[in-house]
C-alpha positions in Angstrom: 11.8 -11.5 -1.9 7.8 -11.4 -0.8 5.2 -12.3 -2.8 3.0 -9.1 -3.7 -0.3 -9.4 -5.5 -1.9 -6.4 -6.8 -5.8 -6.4 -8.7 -5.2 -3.6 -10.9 -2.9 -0.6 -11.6 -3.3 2.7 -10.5 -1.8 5.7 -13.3 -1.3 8.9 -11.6 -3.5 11.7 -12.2 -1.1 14.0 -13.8 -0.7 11.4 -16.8 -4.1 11.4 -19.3 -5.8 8.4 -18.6 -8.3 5.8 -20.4 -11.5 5.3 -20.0 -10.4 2.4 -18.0 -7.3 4.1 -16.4 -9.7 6.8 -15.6 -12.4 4.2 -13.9 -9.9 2.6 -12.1 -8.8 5.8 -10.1 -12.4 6.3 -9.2 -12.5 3.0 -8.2 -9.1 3.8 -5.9 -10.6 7.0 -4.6 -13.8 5.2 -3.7 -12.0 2.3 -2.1 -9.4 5.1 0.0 -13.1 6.4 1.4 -14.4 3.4 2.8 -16.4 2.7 -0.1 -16.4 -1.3 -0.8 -18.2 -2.0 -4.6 -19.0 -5.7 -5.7 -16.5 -5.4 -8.1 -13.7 -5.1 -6.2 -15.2 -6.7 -3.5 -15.1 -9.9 -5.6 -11.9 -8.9 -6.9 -10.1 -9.0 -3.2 -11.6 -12.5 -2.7 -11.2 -13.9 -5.7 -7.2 -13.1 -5.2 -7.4 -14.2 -1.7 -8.7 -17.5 -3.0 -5.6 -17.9 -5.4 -3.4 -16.5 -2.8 -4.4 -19.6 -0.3 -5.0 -21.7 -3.1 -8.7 -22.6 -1.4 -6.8 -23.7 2.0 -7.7 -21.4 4.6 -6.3 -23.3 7.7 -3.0 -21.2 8.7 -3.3 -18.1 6.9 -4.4 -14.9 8.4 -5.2 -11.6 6.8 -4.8 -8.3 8.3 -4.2 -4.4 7.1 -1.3 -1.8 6.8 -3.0 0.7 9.1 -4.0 4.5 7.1 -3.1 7.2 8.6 -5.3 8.1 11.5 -7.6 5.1 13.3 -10.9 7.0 11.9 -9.1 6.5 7.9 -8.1 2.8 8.8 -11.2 1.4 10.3 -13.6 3.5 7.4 -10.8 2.3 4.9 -11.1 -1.3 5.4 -14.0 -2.6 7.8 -16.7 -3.6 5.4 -13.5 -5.7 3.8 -12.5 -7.0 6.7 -16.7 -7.9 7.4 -16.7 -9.3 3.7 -13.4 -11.8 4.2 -14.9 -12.9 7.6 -18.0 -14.0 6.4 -16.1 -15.8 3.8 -14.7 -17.8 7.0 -11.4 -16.1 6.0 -9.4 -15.3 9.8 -9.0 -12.0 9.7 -7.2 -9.8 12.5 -7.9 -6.1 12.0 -6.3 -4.8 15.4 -3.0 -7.3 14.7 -1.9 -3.9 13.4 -3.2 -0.5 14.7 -2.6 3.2 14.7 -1.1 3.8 18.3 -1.0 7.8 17.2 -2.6 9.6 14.4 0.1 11.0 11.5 -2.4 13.4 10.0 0.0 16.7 11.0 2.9 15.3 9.4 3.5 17.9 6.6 3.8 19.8 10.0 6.3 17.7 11.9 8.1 16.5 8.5 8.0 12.8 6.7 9.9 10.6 8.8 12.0 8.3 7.7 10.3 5.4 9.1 7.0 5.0 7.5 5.3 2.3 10.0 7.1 4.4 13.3 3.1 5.2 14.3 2.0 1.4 13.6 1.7 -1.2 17.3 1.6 -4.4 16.6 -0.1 -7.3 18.4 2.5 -9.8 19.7 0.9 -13.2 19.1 -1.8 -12.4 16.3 0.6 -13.6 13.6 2.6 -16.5 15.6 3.1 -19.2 13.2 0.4 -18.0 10.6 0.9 -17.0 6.8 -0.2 -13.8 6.6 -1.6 -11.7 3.8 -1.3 -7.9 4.2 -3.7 -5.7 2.3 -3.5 -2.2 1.4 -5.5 0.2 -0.8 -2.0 1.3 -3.3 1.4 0.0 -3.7 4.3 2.7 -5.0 7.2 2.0 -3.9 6.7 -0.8 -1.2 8.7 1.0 1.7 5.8 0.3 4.1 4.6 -2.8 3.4 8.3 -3.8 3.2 8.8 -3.0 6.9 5.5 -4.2 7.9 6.0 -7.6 6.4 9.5 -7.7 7.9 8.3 -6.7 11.4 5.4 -9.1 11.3 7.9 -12.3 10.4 10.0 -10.7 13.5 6.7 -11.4 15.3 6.5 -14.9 14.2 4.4 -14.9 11.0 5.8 -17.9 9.1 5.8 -15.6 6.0 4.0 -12.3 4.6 2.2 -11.8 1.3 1.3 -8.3 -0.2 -2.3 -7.6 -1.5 -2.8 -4.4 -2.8 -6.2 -2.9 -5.1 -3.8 -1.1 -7.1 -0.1 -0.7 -8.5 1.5 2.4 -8.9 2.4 3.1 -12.8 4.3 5.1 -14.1 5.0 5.6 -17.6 7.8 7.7 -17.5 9.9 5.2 -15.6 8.6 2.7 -17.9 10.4 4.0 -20.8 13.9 3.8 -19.3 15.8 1.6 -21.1 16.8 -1.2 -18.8 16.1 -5.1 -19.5 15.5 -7.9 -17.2 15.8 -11.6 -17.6 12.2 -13.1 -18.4 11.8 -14.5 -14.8 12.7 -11.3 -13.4 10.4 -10.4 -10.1 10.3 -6.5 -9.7 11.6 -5.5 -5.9 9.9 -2.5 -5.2 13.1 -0.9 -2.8 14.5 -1.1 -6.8 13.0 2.3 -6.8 15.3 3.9 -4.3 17.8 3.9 -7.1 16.2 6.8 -8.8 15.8 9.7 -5.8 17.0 12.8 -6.8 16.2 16.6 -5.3 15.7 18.1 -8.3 12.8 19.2 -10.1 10.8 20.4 -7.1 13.3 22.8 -5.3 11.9 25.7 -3.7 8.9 23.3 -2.4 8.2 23.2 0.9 7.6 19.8 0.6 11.3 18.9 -1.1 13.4 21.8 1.1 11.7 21.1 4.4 10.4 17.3 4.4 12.7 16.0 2.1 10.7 14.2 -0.4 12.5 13.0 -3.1 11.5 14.3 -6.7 9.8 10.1 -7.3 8.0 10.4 -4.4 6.2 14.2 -5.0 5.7 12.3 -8.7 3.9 9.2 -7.7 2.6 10.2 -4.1 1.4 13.9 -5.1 1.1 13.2 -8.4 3.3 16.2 -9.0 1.9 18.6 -7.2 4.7 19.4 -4.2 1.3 21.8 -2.1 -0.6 18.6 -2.2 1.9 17.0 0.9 -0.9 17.9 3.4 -3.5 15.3 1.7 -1.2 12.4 1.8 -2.5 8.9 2.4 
């Protein structure tokens, strides 16, 4: 199982949210637009530091690409600038959009989420790598990026995500785990159904699961264009 970090939690918007739940979209939104604030500035280096544990000698940090080159480069440059000049090593094209996926609520979801990612054969050789990203859901992508990049060599992969998904209504389900239970985030595929959402031309045509339209769309199936 891979370690996965996140700085703070990330309630979708069809849930009524706290003052703080309500900031920390914002702060989500801001960060999905290239925006890079102090706090969470701070926040992604401070976790880098406890990540490393203050050794920075073998580790390298790159990013699970957004979904055009123009998205990932405004998504996560002044990061990227931020963790250099903190003599972090820091390869932004180990990863890189070889096409743009910005039609795909025309073409339909594909089954493989990173099937538009290249990767750079010897960025990650023999480094620990930690692999940022703006939200974690369900952790299908960074899953398969992690596991291609220890294909490629990296000795092992650690997520770092701004936010976790939350959602309260799986949070009621009554299930119980030991105490040193660590949450695997394919545990979610458990739970697809085709349900509530029929009709949609996002559930009839692309398939998405009724979890997915919840926590991706935050319920709303005509939002599928806007994904990412």
């Amino acid at each position: 199982m891979k370690n996965i970090y996140n700085i703070t939690e990330y309630l979708p918007v069809r849930y009524d949210a706290t003052l703080k739940q309500q900031q920390d979209r914002d702060m989500c939104f801001d960060f999905k637009d290239g925006i890079l604030s102090t706090t969470v500035k701070e926040a992604f280096l401070r976790k880098v530091n406890e990540i490393t544990k203050g050794k920075k000698a073998g580790w390298t940090i790159c990013f699970i690409p957004a979904s055009t080159s123009d998205k990932t480069k405004r998504r996560f440059s002044k990061l990227a600038a931020a963790l250099k000049e903190a003599d972090y090593s820091v390869k932004e094209k180990a990863i890189f959009n070889v096409y743009d996926t910005e039609a795909g609520h025309i073409n339909g979801k594909s089954s493989n989420p990173i099937s538009s990612f290249g990767f750079e054969k010897n960025a990650v050789m023999g480094q620990k790598v930690i692999l940022i990203d703006d939200i974690i859901t369900r952790g299908k992508t960074f899953n398969m990026t992690a596991d291609k990049l220890e294909a490629l060599g990296a000795s092992c992969v650690t997520g770092l995500f701004l936010a976790k998904t939350i959602n309260p209504d799986r949070a009621s389900r009554s299930t119980y785990y030991a105490e040193d239970y660590e949450p695997d985030y394919n545990d979610y595929d458990d739970y697809e159904t085709y349900d509530n959402y029929n009709g949609s031309y996002a559930q009839d045509v692309e398939g998405w699961n009724d979890q997915d339209i919840d926590d991706v769309f935050d319920g709303d199936p005509e939002a599928y264009w806007n994904i990412d």
